[in-house]
C-alpha positions in Angstrom: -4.9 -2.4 -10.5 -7.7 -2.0 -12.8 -9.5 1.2 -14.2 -11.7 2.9 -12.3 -14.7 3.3 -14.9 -16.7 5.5 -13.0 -14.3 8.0 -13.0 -12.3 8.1 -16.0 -9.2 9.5 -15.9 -8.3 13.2 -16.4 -7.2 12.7 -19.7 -10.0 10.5 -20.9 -12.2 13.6 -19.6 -10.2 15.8 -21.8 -10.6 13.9 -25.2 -14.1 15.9 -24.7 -12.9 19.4 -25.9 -15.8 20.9 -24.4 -15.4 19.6 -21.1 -14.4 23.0 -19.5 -14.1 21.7 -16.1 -11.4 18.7 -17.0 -9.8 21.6 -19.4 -9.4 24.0 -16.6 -8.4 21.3 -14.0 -5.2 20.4 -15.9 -4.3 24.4 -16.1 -4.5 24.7 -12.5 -3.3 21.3 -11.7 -0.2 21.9 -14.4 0.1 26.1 -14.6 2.9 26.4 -12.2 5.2 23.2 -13.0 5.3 24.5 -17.0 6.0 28.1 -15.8 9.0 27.1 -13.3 10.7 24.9 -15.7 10.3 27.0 -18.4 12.0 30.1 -16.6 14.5 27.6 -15.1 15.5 27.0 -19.0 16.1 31.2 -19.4 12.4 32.2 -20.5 11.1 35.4 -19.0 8.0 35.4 -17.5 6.0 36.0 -20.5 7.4 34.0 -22.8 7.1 31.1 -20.3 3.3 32.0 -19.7 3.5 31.7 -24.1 5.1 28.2 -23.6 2.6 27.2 -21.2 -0.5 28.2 -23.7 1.0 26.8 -26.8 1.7 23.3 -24.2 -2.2 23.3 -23.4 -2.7 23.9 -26.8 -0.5 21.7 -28.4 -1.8 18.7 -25.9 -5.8 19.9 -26.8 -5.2 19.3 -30.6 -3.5 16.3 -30.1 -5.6 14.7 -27.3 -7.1 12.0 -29.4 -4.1 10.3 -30.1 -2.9 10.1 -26.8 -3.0 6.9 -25.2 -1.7 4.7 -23.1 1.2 3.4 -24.9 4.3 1.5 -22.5 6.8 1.9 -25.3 6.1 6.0 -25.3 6.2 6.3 -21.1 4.0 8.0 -18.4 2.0 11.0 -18.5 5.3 13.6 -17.1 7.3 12.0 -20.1 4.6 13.1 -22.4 4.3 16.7 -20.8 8.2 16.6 -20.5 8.9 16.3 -24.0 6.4 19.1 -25.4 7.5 21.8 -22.8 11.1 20.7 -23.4 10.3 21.2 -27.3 8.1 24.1 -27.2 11.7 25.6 -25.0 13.6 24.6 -27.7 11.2 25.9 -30.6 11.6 29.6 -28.6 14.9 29.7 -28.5 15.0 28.2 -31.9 12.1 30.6 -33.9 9.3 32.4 -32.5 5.7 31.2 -33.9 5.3 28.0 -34.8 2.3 26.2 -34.3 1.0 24.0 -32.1 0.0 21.3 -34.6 3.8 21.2 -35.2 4.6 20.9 -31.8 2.8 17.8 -31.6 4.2 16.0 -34.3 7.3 16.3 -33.5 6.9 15.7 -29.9 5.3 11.9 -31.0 8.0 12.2 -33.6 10.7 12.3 -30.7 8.4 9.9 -28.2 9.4 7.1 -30.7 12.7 7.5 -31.1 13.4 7.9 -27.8 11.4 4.7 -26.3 12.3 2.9 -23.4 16.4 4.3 -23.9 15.4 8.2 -23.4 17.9 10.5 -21.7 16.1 11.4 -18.2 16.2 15.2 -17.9 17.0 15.9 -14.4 15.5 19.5 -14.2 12.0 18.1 -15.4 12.3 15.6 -13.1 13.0 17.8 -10.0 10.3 19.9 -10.9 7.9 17.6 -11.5 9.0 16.0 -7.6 8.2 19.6 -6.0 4.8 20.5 -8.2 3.6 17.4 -6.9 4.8 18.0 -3.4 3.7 21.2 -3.7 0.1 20.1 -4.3 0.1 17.5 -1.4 1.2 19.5 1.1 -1.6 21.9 0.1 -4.0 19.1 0.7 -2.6 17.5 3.9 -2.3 21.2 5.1 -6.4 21.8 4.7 -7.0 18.5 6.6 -4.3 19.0 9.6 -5.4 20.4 12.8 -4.3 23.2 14.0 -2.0 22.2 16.8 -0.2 19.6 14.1 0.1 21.8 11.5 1.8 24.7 14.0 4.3 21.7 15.2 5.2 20.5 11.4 6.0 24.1 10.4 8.0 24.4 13.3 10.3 21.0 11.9 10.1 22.0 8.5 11.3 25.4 10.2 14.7 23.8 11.4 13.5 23.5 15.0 14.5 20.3 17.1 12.2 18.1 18.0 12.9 18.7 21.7 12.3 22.6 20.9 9.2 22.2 19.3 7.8 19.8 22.1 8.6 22.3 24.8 6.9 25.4 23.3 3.9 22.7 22.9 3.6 20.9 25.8 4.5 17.8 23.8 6.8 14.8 24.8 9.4 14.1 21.9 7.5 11.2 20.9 4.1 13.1 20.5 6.2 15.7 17.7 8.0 12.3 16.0 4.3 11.2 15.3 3.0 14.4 13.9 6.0 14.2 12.0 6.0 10.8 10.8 1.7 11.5 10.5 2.3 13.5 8.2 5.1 12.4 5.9 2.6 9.3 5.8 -0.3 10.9 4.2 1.8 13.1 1.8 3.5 10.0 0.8 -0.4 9.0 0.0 -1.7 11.7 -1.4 1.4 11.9 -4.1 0.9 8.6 -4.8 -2.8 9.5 -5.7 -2.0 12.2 -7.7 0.8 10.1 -9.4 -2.0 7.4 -10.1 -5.1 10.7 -11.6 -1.9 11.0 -14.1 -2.6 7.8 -16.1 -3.0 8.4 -19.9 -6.5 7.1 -21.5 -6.5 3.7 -22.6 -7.7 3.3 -26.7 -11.3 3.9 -26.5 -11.2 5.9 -23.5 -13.3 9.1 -23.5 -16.4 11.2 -22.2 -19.6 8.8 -23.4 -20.9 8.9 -26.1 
C-alpha cells in the first residue's frame, strides 16, 4: 500500500516540534498504555506519570532520526524499548536525561534487530490500549438498541437471554455480535496502519 501524502503520518506531523495538535494527539492517543505498563512493572503512580513525560520527551528530542527502518521494527517496538528503558533507568538511578534515553534506546534497537526478545507484558498492553480505543470509536457510532445488546454479551449473557429481553431472534443478537467484532477488527487495523514511522524526508512542509 503506498503513502498517503495528503495526510502524512502522525509521526511525520511530529518531526514539526511546534505542531501542538500532532504533539498532543500522541499524549492522548499514548497516555494510558505508558502509564499501565509502567505500574504493571512496580512504578507508583507518579513515578509512572514521570516515565511517561521523560517517554514524550525522550521521543521529541529524538524525532528527527526516527524513521522507517525494517531492520529496527514497528512503531510499538520503538515505544516499547524507551518505556521498557526509561523502567529500567528508575529502578536503576533517578534523573537521567532524556537525551540519554534516546541513545541508548537506538543503541539497543540495533543490537536487538530482527532476533529481539518479544516482551509479553508490552505486547498485551499494547492489544488492550488499542482495543480500548476502538471500542470507544465503534461505541460512538452504534445505535442504541446494538450497543445495549453487545454490553449484554460482553456481560456474560446468552445469546438466547439477550434476544428475549429484546425482542430479538438468536440470529438478530449473532449479527450485532459478529457487526461489531467486524468494525473493531477495522478500526484496529486503522489505528495499527496511523502508527507507521516517517519515511526519510518525511515531515510537515517546508
Amino acid at each position: 500500500m503506498t503513502a498517503d501524502t495528503t495526510h502524512p503520518s502522525l509521526f511525520g506531523r511530529m518531526r514539526d516540534l511546534g505542531d501542538q495538535v500532532a504533539w498532543r494527539e500522541f499524549d492522548e492517543r499514548y497516555r494510558d498504555l505508558i502509564l499501565r505498563y509502567a505500574q504493571r512493572r512496580g512504578l507508583q503512580t507518579m513515578d509512572a506519570e514521570d516515565v511517561r513525560q521523560l517517554a514524550v520527551l525522550t521521543i521529541a528530542r529524538g524525532i528527527e532520526r526516527f524513521t522507517s527502518r525494517p531492520e529496527l521494527g514497528r512503531f510499538r517496538d520503538y515505544l516499547r524499548t524507551i518505556v521498557r528503558n526509561l523502567v529500567h533507568q528508575h529502578f536503576a538511578a533517578k534523573g537521567r536525561r532524556p537525551e540519554q534515553a534516546m541513545s541508548e534506546t537506538l543503541e539497543l534497537l540495533a543490537q536487538q534487530g530482527a532476533d529481539r526478545a518479544q516482551d509479553e507484558m508490552w505486547e498485551e498492553e499494547w492489544r488492550l490500549h488499542h482495543y480500548r480505543n476502538a471500542m470507544a470509536v465503534v461505541r460512538q457510532a452504534m445505535q442504541p438498541r446494538s450497543l445495549a445488546i453487545f454490553d449484554g454479551l460482553l456481560a456474560g449473557r446468552s445469546v438466547d437471554d439477550v434476544a428475549r429481553e429484546f425482542d430479538a431472534t438468536p440470529e438478530a443478537v449473532y449479527k450485532v455480535k459478529q457487526r461489531v467484532r467486524d468494525r473493531l477488527t477495522e478500526q484496529v487495523a486503522a489505528q495499527v496502519r496511523e502508527e507507521s514511522l516517517p519515511a526519510d524526508g518525511e515531515g510537515p512542509p517546508g
